[in-house]
Each structure stands twice: as C-alpha cells, then as structure tokens.
MMTF fields as JSON, N, C-alpha, C and O atoms, coordinates in Angstrom:
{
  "mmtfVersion": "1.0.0",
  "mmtfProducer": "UNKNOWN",
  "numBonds": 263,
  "numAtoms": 264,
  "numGroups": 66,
  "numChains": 1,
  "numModels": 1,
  "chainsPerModel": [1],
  "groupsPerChain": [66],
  "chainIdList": ["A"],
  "bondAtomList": [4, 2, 8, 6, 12, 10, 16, 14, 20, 18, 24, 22, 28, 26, 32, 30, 36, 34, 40, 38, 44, 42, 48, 46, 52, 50, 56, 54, 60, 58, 64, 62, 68, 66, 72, 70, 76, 74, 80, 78, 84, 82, 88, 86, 92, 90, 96, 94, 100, 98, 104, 102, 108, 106, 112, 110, 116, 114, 120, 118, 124, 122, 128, 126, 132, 130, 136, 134, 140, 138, 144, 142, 148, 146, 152, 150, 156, 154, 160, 158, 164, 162, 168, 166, 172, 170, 176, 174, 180, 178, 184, 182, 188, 186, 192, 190, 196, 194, 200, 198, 204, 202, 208, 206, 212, 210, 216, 214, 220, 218, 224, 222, 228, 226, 232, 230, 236, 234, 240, 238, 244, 242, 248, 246, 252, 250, 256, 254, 260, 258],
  "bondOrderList": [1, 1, 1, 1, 1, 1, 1, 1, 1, 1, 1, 1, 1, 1, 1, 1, 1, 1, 1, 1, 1, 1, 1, 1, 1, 1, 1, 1, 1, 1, 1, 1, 1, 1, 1, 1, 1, 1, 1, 1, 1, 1, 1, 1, 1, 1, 1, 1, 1, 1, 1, 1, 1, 1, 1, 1, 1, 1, 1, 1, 1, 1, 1, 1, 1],
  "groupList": [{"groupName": "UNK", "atomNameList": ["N", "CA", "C", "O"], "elementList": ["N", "C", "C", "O"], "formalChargeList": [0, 0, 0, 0], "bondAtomList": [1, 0, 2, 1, 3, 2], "bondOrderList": [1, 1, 2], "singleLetterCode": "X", "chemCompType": "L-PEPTIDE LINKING"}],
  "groupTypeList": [0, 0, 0, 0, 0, 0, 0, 0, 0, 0, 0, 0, 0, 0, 0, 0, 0, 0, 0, 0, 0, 0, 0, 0, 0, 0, 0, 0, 0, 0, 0, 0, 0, 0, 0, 0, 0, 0, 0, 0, 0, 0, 0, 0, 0, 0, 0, 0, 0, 0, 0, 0, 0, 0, 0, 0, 0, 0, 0, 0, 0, 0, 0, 0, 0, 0],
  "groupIdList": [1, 2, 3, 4, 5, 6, 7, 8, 9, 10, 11, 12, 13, 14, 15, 16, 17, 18, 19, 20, 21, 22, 23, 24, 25, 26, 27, 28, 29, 30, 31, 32, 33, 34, 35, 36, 37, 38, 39, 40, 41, 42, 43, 44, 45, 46, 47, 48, 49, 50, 51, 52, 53, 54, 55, 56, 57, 58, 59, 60, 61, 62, 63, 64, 65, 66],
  "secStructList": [7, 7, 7, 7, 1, 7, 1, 1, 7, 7, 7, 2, 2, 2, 2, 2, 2, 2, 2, 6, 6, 1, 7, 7, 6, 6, 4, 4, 4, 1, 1, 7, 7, 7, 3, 3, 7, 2, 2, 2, 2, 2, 2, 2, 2, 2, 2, 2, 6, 1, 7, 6, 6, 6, 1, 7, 2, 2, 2, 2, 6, 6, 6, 3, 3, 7],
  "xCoordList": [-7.959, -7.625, -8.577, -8.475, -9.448, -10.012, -9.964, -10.383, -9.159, -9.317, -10.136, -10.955, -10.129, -11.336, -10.182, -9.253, -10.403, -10.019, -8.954, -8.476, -8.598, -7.126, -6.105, -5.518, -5.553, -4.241, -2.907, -1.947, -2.813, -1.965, -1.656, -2.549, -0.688, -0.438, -1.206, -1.395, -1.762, -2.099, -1.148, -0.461, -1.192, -0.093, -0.324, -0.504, -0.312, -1.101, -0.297, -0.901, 1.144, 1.769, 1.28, 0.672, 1.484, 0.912, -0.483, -0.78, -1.171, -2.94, -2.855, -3.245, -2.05, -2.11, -1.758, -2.476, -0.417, 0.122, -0.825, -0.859, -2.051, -3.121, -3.553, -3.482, -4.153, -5.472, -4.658, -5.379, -3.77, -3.423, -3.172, -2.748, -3.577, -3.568, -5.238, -5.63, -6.038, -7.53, -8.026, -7.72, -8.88, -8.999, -10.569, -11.667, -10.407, -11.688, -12.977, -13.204, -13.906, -15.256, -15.63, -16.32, -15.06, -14.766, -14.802, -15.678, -13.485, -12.747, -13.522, -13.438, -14.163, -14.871, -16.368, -17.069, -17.044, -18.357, -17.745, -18.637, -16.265, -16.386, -15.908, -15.692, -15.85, -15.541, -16.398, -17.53, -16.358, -17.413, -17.802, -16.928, -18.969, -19.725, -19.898, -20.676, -19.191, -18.66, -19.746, -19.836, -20.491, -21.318, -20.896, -20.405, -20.389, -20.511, -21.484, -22.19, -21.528, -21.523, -21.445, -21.079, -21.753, -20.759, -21.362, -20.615, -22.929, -23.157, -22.757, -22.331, -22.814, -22.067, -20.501, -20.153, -19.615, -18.653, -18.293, -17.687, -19.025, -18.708, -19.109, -18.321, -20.138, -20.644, -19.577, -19.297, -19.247, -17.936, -16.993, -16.183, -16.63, -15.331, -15.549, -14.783, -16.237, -16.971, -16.84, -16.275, -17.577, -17.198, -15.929, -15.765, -15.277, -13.575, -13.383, -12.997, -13.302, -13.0, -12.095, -11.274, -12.04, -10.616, -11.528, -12.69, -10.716, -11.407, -11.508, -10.66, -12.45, -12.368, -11.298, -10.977, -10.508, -9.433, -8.57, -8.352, -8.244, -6.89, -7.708, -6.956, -9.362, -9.337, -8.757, -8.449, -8.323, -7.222, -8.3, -9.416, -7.357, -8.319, -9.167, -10.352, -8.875, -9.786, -11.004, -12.082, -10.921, -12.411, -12.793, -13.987, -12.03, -13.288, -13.843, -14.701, -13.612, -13.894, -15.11, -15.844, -15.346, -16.639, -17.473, -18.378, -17.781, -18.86, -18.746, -19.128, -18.173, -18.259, -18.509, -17.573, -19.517, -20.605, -20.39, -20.13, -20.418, -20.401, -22.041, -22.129],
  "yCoordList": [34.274, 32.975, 31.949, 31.637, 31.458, 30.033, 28.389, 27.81, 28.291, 26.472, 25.338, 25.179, 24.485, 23.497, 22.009, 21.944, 21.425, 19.957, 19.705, 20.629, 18.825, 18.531, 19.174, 19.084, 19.894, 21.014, 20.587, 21.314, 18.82, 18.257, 16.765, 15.921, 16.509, 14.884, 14.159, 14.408, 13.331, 11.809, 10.731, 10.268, 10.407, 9.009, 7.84, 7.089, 7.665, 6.091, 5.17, 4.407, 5.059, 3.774, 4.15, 3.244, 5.557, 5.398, 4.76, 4.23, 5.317, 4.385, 3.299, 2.858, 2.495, 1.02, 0.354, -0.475, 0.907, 0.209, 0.394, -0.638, 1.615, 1.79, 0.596, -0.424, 0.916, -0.4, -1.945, -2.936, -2.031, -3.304, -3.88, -4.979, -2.774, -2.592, -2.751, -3.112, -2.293, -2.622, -4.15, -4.933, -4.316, -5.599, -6.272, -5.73, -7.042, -7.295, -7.63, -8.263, -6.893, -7.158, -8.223, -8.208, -9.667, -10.874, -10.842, -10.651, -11.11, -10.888, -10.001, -10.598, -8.891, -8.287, -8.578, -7.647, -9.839, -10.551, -11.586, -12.323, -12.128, -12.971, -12.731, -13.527, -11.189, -10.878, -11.305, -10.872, -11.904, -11.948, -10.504, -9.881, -10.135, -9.071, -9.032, -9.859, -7.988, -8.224, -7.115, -6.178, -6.993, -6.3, -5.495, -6.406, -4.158, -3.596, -2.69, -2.039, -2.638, -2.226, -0.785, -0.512, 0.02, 1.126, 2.001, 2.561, 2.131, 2.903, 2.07, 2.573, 0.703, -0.003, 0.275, 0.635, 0.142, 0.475, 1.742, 1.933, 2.677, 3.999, 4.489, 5.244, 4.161, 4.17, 3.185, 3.586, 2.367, 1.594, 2.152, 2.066, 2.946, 3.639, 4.864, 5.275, 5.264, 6.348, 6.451, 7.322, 5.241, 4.689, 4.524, 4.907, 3.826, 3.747, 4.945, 5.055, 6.252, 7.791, 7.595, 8.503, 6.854, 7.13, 6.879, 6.493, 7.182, 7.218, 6.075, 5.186, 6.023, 4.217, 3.758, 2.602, 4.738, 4.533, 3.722, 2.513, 4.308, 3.621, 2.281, 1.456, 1.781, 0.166, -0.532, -0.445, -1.269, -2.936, -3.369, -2.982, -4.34, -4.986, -5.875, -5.745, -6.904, -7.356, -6.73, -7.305, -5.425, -4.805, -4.405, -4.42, -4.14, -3.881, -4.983, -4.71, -6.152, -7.629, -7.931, -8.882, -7.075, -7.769, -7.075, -7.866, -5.845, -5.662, -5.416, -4.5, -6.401, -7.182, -8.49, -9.28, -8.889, -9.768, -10.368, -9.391, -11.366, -11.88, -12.244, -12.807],
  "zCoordList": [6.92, 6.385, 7.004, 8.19, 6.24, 7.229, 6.232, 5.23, 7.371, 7.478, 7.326, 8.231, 6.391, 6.83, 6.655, 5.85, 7.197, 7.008, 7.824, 8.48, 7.874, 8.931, 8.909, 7.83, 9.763, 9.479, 9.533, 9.276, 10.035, 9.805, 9.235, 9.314, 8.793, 8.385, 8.879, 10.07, 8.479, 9.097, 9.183, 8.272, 10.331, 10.391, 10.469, 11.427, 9.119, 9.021, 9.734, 10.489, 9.648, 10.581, 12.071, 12.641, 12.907, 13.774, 14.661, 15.732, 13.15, 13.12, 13.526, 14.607, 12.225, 12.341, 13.786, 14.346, 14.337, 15.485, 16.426, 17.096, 17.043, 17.605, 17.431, 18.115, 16.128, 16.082, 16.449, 16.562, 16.551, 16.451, 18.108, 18.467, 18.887, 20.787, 21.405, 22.514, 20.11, 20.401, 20.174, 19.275, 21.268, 21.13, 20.44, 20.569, 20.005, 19.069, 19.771, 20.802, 18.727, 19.49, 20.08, 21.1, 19.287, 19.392, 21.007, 21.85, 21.02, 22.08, 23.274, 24.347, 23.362, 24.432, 24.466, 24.861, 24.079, 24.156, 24.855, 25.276, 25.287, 26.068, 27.703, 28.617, 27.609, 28.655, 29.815, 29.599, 30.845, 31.743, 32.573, 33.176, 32.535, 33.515, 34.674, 35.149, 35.628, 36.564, 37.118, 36.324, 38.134, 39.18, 39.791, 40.457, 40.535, 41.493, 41.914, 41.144, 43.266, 44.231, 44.709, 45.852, 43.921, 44.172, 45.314, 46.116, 45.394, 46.892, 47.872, 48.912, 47.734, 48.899, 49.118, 50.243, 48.195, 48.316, 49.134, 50.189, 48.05, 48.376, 49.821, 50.389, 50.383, 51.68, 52.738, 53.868, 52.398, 53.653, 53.5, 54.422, 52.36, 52.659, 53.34, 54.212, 53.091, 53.787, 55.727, 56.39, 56.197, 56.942, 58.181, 59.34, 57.302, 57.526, 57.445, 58.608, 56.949, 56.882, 55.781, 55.654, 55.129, 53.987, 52.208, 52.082, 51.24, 49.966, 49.09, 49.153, 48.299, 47.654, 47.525, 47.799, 47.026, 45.763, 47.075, 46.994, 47.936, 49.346, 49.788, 50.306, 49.689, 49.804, 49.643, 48.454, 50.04, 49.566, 48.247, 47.901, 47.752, 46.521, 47.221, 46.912, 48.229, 48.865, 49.438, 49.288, 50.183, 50.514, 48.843, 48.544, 48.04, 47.067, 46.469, 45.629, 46.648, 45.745, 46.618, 46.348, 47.734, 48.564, 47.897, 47.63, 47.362, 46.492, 45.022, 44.295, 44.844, 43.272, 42.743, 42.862, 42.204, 42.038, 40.34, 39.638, 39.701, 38.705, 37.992, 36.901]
}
C-alpha cells in the first residue's frame, strides 16, 4: 500500500488560533536588537564553576549590549 499526501485531517480552526499567537512582521522590525556576549558570558560562568543557565539575570545583562 503506499501513501502520498497527508494521512490525516487538517485543522483549520486549530490553524487559525496558531496564526493568530504569531506576531506580525510589522511588529518584529520594531523589535530592538539586542547584542550578546556569549564567549564572554560563557567564559565567566565558566569561571564561577557553575552553568550559564544558573547566572542571575543581572550577571547575564552585563554582556548584553543594545
């Protein structure tokens, strides 16, 4: 037996409510561009002996740049 095409329903209301969570291109050209840091980062955590991710938000805002 072989298959070609979608093997199940499409859910268009599901679609819609998706798209309606994405945000418009509009909308992400005014995002401001934000810089990091990341061998810097990654190297001070390094450092400290612990992993980016456990930084406070404050040590990571020191190498992030606008």
């Amino acid at each position: 037996m072989t298959l070609s095409g979608q093997t199940r329903k499409f859910n268009t209301k599901r679609y819609q409510e998706l798209l309606a969570d994405v945000p418009d291109i509009s909308e992400m050209k005014n995002v401001n561009k934000i810089k990091v840091d990341l061998r810097g980062v990654r190297e001070y955590a390094r450092k400290k002996g612990i992993a980016v991710a456990d930084l406070s938000d404050q040590e990571k805002r020191m190498f992030m740049s606008a």
